[in-house]
ModelCIF file with pLDDT and N, C-alpha, C, O atoms, coordinates in Angstrom:
data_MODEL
#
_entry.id   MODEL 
#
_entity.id                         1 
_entity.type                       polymer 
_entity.pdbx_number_of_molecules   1 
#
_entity_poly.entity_id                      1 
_entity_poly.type                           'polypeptide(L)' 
_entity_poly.nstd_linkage                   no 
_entity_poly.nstd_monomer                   no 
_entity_poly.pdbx_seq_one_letter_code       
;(UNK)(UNK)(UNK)(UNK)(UNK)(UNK)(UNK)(UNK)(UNK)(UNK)(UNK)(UNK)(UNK)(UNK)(UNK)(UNK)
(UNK)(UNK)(UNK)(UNK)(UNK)(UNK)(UNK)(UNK)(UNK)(UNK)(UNK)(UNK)(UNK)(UNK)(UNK)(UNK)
(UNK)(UNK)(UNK)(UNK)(UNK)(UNK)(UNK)(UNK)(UNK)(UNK)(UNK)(UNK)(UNK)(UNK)(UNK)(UNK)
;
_entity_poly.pdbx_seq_one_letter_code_can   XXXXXXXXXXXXXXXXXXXXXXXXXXXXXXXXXXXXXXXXXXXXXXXX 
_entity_poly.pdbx_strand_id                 A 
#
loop_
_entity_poly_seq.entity_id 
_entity_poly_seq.num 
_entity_poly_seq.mon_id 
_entity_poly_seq.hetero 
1 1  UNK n 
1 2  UNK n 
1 3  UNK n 
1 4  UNK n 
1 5  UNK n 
1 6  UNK n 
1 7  UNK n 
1 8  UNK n 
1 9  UNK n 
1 10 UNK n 
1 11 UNK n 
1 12 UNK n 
1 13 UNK n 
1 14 UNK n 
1 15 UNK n 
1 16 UNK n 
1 17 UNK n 
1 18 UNK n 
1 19 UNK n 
1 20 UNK n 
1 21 UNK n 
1 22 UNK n 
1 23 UNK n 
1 24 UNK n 
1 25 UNK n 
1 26 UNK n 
1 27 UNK n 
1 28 UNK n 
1 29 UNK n 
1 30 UNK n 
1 31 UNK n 
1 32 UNK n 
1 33 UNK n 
1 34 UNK n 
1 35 UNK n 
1 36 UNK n 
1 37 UNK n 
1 38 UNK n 
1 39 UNK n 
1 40 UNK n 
1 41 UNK n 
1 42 UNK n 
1 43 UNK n 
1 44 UNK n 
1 45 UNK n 
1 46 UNK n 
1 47 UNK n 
1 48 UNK n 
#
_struct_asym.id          A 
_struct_asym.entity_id   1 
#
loop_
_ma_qa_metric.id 
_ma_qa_metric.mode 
_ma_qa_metric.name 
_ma_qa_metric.software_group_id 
_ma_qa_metric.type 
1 global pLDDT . pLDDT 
2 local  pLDDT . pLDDT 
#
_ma_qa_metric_global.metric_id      1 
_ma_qa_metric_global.metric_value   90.25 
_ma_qa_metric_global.model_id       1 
_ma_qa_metric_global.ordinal_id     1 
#
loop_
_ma_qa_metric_local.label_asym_id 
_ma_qa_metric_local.label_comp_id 
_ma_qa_metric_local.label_seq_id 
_ma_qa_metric_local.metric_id 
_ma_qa_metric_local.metric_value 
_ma_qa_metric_local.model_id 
_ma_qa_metric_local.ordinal_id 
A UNK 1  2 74.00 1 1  
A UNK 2  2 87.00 1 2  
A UNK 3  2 91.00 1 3  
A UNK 4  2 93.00 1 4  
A UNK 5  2 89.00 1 5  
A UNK 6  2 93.00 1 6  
A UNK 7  2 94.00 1 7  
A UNK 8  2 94.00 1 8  
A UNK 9  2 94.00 1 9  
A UNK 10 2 94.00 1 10 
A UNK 11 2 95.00 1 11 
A UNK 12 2 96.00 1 12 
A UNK 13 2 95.00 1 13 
A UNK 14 2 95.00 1 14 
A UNK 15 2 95.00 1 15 
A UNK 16 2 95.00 1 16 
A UNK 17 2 93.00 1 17 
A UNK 18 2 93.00 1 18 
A UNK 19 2 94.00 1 19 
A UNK 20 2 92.00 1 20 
A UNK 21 2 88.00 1 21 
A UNK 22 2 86.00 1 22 
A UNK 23 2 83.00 1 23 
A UNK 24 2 84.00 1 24 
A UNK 25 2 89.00 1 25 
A UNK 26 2 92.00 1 26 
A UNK 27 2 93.00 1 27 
A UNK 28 2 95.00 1 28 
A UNK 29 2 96.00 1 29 
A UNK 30 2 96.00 1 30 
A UNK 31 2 96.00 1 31 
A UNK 32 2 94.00 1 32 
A UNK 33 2 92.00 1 33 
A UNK 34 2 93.00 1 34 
A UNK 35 2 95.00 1 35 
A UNK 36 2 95.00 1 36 
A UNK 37 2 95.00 1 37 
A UNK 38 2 94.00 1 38 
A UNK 39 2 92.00 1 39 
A UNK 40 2 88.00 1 40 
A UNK 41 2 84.00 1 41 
A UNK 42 2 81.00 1 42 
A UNK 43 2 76.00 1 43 
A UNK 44 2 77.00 1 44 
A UNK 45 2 78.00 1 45 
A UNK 46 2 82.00 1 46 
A UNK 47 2 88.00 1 47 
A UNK 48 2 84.00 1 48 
#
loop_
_atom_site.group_PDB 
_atom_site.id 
_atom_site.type_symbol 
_atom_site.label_atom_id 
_atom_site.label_alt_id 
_atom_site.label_comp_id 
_atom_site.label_asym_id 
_atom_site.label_entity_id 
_atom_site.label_seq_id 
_atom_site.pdbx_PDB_ins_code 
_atom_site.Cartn_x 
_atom_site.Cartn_y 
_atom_site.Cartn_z 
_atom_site.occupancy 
_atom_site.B_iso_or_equiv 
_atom_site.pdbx_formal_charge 
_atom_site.auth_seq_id 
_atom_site.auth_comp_id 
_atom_site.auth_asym_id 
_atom_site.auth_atom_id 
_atom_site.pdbx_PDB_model_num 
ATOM 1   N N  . UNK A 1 1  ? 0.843  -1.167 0.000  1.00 74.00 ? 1  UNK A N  1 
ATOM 2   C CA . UNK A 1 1  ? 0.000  0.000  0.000  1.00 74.00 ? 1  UNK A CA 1 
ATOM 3   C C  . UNK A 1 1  ? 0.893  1.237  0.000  1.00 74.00 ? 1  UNK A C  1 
ATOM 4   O O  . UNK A 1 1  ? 1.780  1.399  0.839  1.00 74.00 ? 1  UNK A O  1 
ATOM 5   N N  . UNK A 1 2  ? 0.626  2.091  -0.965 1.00 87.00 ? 2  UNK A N  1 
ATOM 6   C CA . UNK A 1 2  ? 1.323  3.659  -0.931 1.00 87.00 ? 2  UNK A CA 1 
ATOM 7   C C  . UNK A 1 2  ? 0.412  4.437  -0.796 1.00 87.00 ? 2  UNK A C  1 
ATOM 8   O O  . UNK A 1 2  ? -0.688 4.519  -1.341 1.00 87.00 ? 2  UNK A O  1 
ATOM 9   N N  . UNK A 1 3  ? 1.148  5.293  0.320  1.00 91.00 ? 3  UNK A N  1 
ATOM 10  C CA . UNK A 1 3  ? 0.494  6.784  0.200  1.00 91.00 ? 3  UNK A CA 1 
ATOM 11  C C  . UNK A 1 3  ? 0.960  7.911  0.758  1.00 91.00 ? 3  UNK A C  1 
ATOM 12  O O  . UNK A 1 3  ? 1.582  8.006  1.815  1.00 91.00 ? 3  UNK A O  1 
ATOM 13  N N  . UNK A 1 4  ? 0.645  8.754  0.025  1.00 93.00 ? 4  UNK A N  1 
ATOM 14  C CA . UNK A 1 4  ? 1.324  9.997  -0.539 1.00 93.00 ? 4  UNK A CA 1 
ATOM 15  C C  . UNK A 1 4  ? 1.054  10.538 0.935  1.00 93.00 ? 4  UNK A C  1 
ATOM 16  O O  . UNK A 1 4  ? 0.117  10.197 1.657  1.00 93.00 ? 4  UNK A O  1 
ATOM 17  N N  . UNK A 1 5  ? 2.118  11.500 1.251  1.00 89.00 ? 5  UNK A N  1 
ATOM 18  C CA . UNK A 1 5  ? 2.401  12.237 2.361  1.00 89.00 ? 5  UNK A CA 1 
ATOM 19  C C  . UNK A 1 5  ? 2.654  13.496 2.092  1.00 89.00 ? 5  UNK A C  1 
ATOM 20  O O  . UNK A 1 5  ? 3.515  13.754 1.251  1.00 89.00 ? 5  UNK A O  1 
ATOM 21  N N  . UNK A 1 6  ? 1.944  14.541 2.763  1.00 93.00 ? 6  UNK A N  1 
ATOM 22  C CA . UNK A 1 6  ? 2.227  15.778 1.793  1.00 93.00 ? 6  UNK A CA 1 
ATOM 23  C C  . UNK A 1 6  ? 3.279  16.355 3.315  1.00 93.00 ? 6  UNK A C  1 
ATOM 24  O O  . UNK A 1 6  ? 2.997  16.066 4.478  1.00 93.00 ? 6  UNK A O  1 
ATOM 25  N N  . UNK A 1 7  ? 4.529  17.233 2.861  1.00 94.00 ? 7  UNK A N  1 
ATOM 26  C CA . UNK A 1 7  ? 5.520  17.510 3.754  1.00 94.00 ? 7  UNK A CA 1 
ATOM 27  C C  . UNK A 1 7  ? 4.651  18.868 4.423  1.00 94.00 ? 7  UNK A C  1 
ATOM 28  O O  . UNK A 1 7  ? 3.572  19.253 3.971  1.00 94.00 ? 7  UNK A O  1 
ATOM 29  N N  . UNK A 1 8  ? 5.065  19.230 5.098  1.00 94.00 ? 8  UNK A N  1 
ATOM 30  C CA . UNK A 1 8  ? 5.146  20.445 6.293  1.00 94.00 ? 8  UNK A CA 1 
ATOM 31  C C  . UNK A 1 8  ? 6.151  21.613 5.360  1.00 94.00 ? 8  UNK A C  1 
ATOM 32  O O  . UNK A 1 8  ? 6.991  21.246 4.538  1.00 94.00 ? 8  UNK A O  1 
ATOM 33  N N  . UNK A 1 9  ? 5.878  22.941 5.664  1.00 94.00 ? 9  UNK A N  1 
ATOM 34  C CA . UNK A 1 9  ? 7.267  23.892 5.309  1.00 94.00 ? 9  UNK A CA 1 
ATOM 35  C C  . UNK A 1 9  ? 7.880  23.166 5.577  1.00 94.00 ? 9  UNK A C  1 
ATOM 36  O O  . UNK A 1 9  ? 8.416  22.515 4.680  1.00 94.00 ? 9  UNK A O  1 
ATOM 37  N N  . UNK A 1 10 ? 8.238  22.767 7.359  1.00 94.00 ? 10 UNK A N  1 
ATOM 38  C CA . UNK A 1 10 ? 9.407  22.901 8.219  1.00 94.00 ? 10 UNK A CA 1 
ATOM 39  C C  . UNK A 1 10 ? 9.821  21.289 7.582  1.00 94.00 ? 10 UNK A C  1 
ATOM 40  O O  . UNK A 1 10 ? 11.007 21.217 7.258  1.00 94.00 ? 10 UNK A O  1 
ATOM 41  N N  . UNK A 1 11 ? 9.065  20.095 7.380  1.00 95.00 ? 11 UNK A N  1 
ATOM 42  C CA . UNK A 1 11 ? 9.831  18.878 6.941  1.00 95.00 ? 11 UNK A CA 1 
ATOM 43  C C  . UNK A 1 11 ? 10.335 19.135 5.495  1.00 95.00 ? 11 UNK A C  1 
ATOM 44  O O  . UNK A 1 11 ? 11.248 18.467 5.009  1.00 95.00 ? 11 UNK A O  1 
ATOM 45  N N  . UNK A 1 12 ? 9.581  20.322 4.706  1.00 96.00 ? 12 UNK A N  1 
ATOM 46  C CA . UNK A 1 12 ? 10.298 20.312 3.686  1.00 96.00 ? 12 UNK A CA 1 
ATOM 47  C C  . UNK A 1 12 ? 11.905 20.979 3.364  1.00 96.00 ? 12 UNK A C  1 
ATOM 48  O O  . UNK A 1 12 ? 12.668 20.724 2.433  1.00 96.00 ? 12 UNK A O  1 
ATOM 49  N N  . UNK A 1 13 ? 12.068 21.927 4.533  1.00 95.00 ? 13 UNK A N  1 
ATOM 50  C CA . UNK A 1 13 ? 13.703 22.404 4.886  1.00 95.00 ? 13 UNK A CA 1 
ATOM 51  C C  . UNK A 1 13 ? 14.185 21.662 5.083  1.00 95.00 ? 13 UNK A C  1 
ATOM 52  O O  . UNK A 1 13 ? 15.237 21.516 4.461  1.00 95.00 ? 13 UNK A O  1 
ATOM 53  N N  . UNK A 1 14 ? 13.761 20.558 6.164  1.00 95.00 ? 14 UNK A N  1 
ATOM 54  C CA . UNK A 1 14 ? 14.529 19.553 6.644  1.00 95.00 ? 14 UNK A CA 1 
ATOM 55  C C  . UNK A 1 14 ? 14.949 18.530 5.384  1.00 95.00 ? 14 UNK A C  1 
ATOM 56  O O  . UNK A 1 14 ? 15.863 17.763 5.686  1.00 95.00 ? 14 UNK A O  1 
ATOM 57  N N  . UNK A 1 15 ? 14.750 18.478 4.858  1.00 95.00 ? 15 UNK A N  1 
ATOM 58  C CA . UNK A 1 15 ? 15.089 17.520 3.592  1.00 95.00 ? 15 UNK A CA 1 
ATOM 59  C C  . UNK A 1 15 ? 15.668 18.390 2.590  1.00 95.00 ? 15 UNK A C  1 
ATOM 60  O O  . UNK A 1 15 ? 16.348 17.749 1.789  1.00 95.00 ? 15 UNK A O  1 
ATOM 61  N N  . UNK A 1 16 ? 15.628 19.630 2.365  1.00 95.00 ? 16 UNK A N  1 
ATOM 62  C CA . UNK A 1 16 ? 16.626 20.396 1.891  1.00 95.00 ? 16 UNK A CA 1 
ATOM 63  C C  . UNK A 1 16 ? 18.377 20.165 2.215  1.00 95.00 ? 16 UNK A C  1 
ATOM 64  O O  . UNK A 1 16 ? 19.426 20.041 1.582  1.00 95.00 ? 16 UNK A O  1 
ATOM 65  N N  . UNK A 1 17 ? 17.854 20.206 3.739  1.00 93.00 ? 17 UNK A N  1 
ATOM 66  C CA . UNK A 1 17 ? 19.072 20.484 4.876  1.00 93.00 ? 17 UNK A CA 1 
ATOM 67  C C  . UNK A 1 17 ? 19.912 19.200 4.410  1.00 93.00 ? 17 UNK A C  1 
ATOM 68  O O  . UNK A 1 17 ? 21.079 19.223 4.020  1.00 93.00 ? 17 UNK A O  1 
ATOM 69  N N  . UNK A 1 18 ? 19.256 18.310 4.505  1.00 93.00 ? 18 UNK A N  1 
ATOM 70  C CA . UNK A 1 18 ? 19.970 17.070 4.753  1.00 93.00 ? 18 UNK A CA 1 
ATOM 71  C C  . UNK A 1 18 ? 20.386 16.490 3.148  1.00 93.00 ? 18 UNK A C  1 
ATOM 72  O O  . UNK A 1 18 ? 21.162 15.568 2.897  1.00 93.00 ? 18 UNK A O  1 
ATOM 73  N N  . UNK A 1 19 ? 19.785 17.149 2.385  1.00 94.00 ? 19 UNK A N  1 
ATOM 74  C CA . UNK A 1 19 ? 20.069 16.814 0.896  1.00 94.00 ? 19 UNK A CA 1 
ATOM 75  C C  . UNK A 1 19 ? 21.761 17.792 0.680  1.00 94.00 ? 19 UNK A C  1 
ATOM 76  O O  . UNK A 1 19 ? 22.773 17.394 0.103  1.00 94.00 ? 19 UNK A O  1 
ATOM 77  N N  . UNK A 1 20 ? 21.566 18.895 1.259  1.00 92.00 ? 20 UNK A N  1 
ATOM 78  C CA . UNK A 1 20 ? 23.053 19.978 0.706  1.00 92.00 ? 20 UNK A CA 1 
ATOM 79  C C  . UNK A 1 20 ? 23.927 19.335 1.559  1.00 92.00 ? 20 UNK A C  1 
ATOM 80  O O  . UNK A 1 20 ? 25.064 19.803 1.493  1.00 92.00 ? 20 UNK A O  1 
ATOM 81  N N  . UNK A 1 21 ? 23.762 18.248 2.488  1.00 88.00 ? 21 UNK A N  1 
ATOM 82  C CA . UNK A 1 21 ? 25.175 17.999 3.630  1.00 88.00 ? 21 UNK A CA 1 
ATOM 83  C C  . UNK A 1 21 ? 25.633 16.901 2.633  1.00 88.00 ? 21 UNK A C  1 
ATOM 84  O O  . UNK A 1 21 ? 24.874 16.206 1.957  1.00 88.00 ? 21 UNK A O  1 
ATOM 85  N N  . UNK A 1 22 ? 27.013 16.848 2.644  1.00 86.00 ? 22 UNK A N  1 
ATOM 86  C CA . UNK A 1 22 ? 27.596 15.944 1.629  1.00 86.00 ? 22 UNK A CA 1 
ATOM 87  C C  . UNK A 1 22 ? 28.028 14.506 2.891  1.00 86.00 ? 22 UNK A C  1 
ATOM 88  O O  . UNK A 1 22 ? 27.723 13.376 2.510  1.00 86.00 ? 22 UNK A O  1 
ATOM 89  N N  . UNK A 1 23 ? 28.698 14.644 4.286  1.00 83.00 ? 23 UNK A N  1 
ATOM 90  C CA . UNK A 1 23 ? 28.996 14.052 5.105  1.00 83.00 ? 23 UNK A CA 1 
ATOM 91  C C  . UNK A 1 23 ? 28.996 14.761 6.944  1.00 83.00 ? 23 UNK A C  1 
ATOM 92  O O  . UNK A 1 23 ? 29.740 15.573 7.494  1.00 83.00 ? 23 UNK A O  1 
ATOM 93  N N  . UNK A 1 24 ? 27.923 14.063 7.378  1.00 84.00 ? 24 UNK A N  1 
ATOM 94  C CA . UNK A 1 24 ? 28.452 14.818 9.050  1.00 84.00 ? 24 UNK A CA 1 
ATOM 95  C C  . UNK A 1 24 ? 27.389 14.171 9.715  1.00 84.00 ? 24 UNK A C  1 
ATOM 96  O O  . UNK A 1 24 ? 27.160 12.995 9.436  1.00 84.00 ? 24 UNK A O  1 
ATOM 97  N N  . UNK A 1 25 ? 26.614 14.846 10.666 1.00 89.00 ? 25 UNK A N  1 
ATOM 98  C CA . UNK A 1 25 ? 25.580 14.703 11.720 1.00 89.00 ? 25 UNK A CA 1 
ATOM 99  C C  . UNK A 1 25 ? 24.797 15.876 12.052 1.00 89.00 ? 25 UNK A C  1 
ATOM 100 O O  . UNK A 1 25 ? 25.029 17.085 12.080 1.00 89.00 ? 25 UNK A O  1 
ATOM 101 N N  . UNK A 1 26 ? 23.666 15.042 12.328 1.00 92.00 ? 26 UNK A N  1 
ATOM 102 C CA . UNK A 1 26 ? 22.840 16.239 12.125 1.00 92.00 ? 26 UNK A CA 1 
ATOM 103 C C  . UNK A 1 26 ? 22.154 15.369 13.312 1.00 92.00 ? 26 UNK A C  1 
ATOM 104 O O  . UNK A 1 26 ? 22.319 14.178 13.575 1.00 92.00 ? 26 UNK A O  1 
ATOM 105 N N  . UNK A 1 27 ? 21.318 16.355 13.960 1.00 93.00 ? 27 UNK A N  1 
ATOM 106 C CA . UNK A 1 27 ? 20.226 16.503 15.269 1.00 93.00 ? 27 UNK A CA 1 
ATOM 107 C C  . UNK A 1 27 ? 19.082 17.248 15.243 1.00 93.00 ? 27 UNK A C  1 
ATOM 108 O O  . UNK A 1 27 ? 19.055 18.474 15.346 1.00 93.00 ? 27 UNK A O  1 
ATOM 109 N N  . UNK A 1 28 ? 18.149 16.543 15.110 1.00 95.00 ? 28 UNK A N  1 
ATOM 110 C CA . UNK A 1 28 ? 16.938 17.443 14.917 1.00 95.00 ? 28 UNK A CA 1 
ATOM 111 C C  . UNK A 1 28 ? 16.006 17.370 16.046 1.00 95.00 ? 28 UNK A C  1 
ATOM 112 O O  . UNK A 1 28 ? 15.821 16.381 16.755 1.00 95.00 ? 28 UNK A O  1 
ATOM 113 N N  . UNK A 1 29 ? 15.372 18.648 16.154 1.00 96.00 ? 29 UNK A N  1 
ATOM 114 C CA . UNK A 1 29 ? 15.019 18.717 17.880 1.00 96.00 ? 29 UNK A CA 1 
ATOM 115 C C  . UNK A 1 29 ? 13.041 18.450 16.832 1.00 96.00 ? 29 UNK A C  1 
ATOM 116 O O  . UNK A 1 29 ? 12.700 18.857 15.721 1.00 96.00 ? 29 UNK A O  1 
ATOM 117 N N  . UNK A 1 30 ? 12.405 17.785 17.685 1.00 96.00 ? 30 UNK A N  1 
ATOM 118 C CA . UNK A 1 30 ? 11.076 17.981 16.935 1.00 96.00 ? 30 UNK A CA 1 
ATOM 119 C C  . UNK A 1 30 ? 10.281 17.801 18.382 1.00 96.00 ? 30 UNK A C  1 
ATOM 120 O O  . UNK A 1 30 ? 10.705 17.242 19.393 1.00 96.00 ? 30 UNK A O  1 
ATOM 121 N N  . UNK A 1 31 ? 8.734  18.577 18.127 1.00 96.00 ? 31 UNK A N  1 
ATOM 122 C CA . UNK A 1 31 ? 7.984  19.478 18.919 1.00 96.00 ? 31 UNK A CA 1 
ATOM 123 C C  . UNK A 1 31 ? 6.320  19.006 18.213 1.00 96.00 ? 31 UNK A C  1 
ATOM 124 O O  . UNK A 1 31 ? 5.996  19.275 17.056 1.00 96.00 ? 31 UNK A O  1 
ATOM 125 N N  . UNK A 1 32 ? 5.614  18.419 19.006 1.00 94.00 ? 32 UNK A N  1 
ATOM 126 C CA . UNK A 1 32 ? 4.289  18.510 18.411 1.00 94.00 ? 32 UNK A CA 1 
ATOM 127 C C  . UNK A 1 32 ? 4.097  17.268 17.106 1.00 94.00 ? 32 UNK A C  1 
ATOM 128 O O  . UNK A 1 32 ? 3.012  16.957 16.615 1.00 94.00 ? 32 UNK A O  1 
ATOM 129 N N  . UNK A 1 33 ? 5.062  16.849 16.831 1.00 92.00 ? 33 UNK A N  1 
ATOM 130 C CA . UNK A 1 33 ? 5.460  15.726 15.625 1.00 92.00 ? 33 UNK A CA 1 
ATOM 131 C C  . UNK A 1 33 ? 6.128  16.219 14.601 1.00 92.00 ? 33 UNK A C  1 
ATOM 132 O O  . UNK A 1 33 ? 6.473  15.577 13.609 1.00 92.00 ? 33 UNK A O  1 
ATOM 133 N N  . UNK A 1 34 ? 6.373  17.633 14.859 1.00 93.00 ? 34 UNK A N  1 
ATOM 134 C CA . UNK A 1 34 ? 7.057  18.313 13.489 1.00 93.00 ? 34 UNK A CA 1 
ATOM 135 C C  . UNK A 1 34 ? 8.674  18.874 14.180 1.00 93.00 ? 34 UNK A C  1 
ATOM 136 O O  . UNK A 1 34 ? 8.935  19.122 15.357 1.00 93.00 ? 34 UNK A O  1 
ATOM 137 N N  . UNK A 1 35 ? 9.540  18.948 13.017 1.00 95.00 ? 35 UNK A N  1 
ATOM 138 C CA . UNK A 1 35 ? 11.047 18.991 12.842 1.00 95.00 ? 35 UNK A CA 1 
ATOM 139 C C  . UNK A 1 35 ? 10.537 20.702 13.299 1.00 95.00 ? 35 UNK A C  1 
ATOM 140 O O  . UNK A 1 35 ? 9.697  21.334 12.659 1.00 95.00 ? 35 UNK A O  1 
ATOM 141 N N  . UNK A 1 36 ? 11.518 21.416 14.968 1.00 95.00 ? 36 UNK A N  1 
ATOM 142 C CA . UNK A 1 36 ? 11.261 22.540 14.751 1.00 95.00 ? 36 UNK A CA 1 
ATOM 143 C C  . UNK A 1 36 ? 12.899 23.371 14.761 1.00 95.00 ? 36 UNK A C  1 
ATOM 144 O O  . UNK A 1 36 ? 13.078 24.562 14.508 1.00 95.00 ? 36 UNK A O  1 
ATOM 145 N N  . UNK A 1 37 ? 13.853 22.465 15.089 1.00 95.00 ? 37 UNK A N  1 
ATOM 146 C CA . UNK A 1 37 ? 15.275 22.724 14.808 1.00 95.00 ? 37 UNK A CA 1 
ATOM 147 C C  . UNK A 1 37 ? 15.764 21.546 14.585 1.00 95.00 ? 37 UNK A C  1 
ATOM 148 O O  . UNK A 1 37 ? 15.479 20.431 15.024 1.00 95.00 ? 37 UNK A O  1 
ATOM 149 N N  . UNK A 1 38 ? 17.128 22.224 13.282 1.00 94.00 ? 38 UNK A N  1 
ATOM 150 C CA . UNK A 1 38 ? 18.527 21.151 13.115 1.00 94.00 ? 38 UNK A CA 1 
ATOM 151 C C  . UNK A 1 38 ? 19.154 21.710 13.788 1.00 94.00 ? 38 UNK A C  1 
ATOM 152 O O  . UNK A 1 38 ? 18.854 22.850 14.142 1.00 94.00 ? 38 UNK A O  1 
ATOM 153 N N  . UNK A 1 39 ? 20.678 20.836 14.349 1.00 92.00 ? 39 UNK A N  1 
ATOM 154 C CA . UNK A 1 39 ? 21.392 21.208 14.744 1.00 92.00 ? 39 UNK A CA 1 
ATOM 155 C C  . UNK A 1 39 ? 22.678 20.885 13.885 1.00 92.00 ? 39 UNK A C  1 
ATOM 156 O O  . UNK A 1 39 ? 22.732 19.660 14.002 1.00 92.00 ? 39 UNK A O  1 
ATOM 157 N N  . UNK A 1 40 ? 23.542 21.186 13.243 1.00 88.00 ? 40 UNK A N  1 
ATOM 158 C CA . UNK A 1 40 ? 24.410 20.315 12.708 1.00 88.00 ? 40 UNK A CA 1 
ATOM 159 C C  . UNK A 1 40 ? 25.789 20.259 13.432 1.00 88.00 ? 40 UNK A C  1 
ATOM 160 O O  . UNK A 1 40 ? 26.317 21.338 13.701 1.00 88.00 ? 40 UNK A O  1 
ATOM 161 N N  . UNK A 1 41 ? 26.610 18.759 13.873 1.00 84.00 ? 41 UNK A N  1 
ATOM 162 C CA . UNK A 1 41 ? 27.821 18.821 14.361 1.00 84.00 ? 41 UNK A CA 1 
ATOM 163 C C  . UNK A 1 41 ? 28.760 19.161 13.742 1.00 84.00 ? 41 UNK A C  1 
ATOM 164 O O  . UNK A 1 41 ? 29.199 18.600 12.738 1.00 84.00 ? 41 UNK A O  1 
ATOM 165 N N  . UNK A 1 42 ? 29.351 20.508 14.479 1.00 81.00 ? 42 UNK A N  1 
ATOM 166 C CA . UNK A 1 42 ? 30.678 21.000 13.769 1.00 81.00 ? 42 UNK A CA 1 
ATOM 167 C C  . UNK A 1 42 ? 32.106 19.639 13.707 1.00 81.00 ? 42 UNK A C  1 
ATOM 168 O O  . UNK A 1 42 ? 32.759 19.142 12.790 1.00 81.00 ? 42 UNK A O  1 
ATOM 169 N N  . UNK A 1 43 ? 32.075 19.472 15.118 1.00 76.00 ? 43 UNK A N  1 
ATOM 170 C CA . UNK A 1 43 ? 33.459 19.161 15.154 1.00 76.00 ? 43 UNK A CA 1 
ATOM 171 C C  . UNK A 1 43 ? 33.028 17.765 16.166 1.00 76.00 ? 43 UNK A C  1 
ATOM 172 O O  . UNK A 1 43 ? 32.247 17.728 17.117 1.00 76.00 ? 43 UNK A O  1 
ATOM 173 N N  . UNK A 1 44 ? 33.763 16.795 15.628 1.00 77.00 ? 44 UNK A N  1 
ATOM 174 C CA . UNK A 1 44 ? 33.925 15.339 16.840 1.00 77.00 ? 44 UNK A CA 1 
ATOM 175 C C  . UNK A 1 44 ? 35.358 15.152 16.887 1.00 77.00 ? 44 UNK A C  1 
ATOM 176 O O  . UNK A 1 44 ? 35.976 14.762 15.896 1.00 77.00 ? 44 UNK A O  1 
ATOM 177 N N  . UNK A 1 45 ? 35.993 15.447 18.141 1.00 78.00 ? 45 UNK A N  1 
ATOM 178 C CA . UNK A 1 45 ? 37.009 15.204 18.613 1.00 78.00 ? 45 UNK A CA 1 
ATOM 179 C C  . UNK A 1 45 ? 37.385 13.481 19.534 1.00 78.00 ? 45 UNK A C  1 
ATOM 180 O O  . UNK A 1 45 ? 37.235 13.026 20.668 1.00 78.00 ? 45 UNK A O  1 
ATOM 181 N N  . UNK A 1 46 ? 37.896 13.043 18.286 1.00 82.00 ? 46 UNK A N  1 
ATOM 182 C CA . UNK A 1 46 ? 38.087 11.397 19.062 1.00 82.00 ? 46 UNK A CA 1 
ATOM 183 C C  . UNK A 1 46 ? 39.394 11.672 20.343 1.00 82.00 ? 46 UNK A C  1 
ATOM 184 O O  . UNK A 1 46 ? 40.445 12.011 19.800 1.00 82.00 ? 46 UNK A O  1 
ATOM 185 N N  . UNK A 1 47 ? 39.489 11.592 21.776 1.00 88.00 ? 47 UNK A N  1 
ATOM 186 C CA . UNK A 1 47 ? 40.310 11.699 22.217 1.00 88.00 ? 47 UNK A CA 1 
ATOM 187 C C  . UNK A 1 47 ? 41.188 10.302 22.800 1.00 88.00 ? 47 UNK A C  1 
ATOM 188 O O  . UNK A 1 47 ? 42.098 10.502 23.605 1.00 88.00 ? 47 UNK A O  1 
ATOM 189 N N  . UNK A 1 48 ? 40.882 8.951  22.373 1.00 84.00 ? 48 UNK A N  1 
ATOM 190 C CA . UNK A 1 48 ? 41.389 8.281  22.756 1.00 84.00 ? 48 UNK A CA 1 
ATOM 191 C C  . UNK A 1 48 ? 42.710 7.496  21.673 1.00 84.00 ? 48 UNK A C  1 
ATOM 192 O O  . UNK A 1 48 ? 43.422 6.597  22.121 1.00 84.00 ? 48 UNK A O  1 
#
């Protein structure tokens, strides 16, 4: 069974967002069932 899902503005940034990142991490804070911040990780420092 398919069916069509129509996006939100905010899910449709979010799939913007995550389409222009070529490699990293991303964190998305969501509120109510909808994406209302990314966060993206700058830097992971392995210290061992």
């Amino acid at each position: 069974m398919n069916k069509v899902v129509e996006l939100s503005p905010q899910e449709t940034k979010l799939m913007e967002l995550i389409r222009s990142i070529d490699y990293g991490e991303l964190r998305v804070i969501i509120k109510e069932n909808r994406p209302i911040r990314a966060e993206q990780i700058q830097k992971s420092i392995k210290l061992e």
